[in-house]
SERO-4910 file (N, C-alpha, C, O; in steps of 0.05 Angstrom, whole numbers):
BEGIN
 pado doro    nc1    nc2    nc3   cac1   cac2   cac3    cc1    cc2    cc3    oc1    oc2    oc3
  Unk    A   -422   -447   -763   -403   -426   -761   -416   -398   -762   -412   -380   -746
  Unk    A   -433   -398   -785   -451   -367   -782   -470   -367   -751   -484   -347   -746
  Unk    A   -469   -384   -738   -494   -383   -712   -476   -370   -696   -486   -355   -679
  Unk    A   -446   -374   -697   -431   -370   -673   -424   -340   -680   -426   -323   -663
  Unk    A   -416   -335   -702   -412   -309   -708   -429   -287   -699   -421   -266   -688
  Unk    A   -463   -297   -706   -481   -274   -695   -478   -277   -666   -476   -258   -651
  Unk    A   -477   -304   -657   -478   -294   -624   -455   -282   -613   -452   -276   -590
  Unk    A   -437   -279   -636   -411   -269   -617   -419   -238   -623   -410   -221   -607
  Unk    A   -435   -228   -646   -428   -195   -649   -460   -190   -629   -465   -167   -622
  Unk    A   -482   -216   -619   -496   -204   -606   -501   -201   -584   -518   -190   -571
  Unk    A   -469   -222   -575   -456   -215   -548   -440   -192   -545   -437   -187   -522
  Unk    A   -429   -176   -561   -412   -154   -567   -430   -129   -554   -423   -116   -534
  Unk    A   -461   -126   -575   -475   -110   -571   -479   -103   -548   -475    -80   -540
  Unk    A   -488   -125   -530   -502   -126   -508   -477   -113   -482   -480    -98   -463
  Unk    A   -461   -124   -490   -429   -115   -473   -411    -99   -479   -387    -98   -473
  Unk    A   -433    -77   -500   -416    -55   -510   -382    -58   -520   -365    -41   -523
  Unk    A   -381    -74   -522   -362    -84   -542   -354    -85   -575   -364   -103   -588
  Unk    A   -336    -67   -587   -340    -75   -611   -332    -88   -626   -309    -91   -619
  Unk    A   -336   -105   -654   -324   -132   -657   -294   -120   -681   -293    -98   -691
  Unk    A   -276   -141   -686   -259   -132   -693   -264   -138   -720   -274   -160   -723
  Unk    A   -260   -123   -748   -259   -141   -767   -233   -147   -786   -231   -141   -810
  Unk    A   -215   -159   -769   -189   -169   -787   -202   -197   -783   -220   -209   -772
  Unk    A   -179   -201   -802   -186   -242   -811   -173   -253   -785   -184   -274   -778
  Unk    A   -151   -245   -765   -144   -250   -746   -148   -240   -719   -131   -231   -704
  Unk    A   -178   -244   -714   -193   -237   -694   -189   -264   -679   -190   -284   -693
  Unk    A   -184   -265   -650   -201   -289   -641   -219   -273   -612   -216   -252   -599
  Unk    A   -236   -294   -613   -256   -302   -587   -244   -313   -563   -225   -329   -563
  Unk    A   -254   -307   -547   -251   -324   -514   -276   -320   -501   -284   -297   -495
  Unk    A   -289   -343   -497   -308   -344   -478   -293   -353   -444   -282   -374   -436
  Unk    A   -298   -336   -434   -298   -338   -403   -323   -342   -388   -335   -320   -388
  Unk    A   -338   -359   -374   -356   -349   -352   -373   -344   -381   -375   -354   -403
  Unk    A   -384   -322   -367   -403   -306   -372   -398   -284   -393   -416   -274   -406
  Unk    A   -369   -275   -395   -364   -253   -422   -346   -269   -444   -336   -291   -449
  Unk    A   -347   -245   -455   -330   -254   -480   -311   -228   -489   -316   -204   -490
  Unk    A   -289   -241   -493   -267   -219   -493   -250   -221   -525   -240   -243   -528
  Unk    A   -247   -213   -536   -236   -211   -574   -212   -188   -571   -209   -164   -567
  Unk    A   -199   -209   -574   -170   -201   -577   -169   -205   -608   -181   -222   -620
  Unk    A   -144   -176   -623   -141   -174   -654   -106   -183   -652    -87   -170   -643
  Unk    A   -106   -210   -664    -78   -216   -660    -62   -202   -684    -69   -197   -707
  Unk    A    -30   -196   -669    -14   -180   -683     16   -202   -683     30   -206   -663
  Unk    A     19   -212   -709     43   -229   -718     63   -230   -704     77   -214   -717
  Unk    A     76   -236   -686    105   -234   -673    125   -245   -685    142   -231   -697
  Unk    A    125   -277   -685    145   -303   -709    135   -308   -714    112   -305   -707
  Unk    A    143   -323   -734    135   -348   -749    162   -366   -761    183   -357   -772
  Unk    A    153   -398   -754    178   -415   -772    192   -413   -749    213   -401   -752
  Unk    A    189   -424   -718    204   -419   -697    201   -443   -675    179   -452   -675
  Unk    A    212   -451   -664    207   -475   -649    201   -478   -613    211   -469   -593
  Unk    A    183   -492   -618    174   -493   -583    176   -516   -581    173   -532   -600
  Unk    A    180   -524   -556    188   -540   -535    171   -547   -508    164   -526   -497
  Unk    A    164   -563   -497    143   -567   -469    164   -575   -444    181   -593   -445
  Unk    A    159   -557   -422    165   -569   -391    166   -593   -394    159   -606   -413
  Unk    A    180   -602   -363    192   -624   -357    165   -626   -336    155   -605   -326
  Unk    A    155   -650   -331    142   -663   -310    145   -651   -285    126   -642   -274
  Unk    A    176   -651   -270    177   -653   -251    184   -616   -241    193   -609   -219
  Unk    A    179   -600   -260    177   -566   -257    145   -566   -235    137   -547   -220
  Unk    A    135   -588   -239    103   -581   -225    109   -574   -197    126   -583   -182
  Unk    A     92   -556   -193     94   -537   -161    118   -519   -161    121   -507   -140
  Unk    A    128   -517   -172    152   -501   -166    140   -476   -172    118   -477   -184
  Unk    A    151   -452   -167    142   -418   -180    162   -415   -207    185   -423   -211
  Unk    A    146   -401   -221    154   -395   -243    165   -364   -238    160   -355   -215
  Unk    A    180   -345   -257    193   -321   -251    167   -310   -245    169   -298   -223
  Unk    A    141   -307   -255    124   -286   -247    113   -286   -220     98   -269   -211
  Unk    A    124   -311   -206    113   -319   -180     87   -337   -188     82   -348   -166
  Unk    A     79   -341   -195     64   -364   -193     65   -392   -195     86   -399   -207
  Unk    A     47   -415   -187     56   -439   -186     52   -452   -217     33   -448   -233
  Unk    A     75   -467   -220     75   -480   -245     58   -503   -257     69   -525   -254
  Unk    A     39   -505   -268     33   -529   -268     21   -544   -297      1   -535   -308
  Unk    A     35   -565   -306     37   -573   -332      1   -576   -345     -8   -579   -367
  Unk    A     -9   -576   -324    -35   -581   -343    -54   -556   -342    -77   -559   -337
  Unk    A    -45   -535   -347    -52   -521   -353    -41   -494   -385    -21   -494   -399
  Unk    A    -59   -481   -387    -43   -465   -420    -31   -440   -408    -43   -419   -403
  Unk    A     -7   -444   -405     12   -422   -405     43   -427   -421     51   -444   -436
  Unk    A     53   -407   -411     80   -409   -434    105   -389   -413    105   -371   -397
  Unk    A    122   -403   -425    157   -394   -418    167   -373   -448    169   -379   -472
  Unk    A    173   -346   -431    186   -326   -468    210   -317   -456    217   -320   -432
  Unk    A    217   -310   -468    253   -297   -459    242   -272   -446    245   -264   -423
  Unk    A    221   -254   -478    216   -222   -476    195   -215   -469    194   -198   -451
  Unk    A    163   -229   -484    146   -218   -476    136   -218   -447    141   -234   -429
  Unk    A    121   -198   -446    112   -192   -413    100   -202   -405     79   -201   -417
  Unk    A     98   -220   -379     81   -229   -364     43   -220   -364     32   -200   -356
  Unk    A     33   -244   -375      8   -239   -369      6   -230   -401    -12   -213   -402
  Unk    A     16   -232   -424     11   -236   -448     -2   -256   -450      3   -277   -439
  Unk    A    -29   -254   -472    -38   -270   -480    -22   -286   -514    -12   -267   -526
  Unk    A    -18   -309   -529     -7   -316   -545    -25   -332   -554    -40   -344   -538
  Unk    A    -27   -336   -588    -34   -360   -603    -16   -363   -617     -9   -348   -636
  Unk    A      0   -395   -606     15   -404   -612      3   -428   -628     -8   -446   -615
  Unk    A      6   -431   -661      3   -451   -676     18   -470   -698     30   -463   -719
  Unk    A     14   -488   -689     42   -513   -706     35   -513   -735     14   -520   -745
  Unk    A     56   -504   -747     52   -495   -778     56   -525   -791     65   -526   -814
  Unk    A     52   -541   -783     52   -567   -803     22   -574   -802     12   -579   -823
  Unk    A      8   -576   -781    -28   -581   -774    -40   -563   -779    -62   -564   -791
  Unk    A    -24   -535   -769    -47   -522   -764    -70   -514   -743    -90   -499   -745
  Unk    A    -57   -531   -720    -73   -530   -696    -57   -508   -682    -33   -503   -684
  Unk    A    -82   -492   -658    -72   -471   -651    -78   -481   -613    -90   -500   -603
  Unk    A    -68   -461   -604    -71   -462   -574    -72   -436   -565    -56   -422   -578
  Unk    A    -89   -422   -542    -76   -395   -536    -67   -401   -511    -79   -419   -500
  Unk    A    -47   -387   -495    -34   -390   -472    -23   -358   -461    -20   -337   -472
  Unk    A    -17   -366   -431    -10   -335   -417     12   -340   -417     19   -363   -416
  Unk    A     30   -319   -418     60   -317   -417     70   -323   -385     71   -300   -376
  Unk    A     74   -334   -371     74   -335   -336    104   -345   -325    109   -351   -302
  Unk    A    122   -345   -346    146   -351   -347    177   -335   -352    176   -311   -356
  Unk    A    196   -346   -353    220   -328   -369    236   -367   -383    239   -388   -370
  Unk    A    242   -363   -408    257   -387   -411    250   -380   -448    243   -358   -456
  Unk    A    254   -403   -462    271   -432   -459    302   -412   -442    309   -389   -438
  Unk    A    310   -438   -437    345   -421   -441    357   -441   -457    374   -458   -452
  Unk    A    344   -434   -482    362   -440   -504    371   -431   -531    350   -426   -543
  Unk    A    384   -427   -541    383   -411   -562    371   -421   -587    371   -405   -606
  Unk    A    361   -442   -591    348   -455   -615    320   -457   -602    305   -472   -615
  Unk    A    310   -448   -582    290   -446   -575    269   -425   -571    270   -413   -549
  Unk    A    247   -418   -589    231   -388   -579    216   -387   -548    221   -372   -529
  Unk    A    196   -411   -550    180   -414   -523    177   -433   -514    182   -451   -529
  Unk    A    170   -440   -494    170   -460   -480    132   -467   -468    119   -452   -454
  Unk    A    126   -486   -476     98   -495   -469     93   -508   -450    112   -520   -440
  Unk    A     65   -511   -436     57   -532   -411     52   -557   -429     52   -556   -454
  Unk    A     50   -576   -417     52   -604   -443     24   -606   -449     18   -619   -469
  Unk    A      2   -591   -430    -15   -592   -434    -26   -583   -463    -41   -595   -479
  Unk    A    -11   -552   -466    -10   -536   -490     -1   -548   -514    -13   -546   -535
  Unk    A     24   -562   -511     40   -570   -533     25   -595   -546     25   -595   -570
  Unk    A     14   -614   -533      6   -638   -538    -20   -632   -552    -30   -645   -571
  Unk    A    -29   -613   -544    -70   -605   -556    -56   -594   -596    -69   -594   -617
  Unk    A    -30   -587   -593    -30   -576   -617     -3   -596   -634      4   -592   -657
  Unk    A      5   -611   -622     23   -633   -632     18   -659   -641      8   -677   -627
  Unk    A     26   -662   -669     13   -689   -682     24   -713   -666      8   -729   -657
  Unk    A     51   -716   -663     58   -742   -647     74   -730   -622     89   -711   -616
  Unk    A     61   -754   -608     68   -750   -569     98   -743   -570    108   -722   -563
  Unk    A    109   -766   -582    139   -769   -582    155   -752   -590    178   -760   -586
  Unk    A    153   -734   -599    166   -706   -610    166   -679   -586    148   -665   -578
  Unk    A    188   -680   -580    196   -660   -556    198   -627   -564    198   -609   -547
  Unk    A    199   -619   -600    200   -597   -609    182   -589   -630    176   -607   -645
  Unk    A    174   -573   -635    148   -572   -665    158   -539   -669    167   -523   -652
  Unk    A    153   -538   -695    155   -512   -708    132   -497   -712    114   -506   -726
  Unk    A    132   -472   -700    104   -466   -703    102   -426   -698    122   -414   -691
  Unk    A     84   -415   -702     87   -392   -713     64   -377   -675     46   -386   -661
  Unk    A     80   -350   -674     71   -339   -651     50   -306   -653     60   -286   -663
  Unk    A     29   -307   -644     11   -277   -658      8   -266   -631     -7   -280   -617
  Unk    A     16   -246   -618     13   -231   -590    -17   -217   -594    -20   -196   -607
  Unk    A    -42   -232   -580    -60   -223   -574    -75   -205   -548    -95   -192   -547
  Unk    A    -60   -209   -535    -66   -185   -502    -41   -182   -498    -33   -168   -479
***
């Protein structure tokens, strides 16, 4: 964990970048850079939900194509092309995903996940809803 840390502030250096120091920093390696987003609390104690199978190919409101195996997300509010770490408060496992949607349309519902997303952070398959807490990072 300390190896990754120096290479991330001596990837910073080199990319004139500076590193953040809250406890709720994360990393993204892309390619060749690295981009550190300082996440800022939105909910917590809120429930998400995953697409249906058969949404694949269709456009989503932002215009783009939908497709479940990938990490994006459905919000009522936030703006398209938000980045999110969305994490299930019973594990503890996190996911980050782009906002590329408008939904749930439900009212007991905050966001809506690719199953791809929901499943990497959900203890059992069979569970269509998980409670889990949302931090707006981009």
């Amino acid at each position: 964990m300390k190896f990754i840390k120096v290479l991330c502030l001596l990837t910073c250096l080199i990319t004139n970048v500076l590193p953040i120091s809250a406890s709720n920093t994360y990393y993204e390696q892309e390619s060749d850079s690295l981009t550190i987003y300082e996440g800022k609390p939105y909910k917590s104690n809120v429930t998400a939900s995953y697409y249906s199978s058969k949404l694949n190919g269709r456009k989503t409101a932002s215009g783009t194509v939908f497709n479940n195996n990938k990490l994006t997300a459905a919000h009522k509010k936030l703006p398209f092309g938000t980045k999110i770490k969305v994490t299930n408060v019973k594990n503890k496992k996190s996911v980050v995903v782009t906002v590329n949607d408008r939904g749930p349309h439900s009212k007991t519902r905050e966001i809506d996940l690719t199953q791809k997303a929901f499943f990497d952070i959900s203890d059992k398959k069979s569970h269509g809803s998980i409670v889990v807490s949302i931090e707006v990072l981009k």
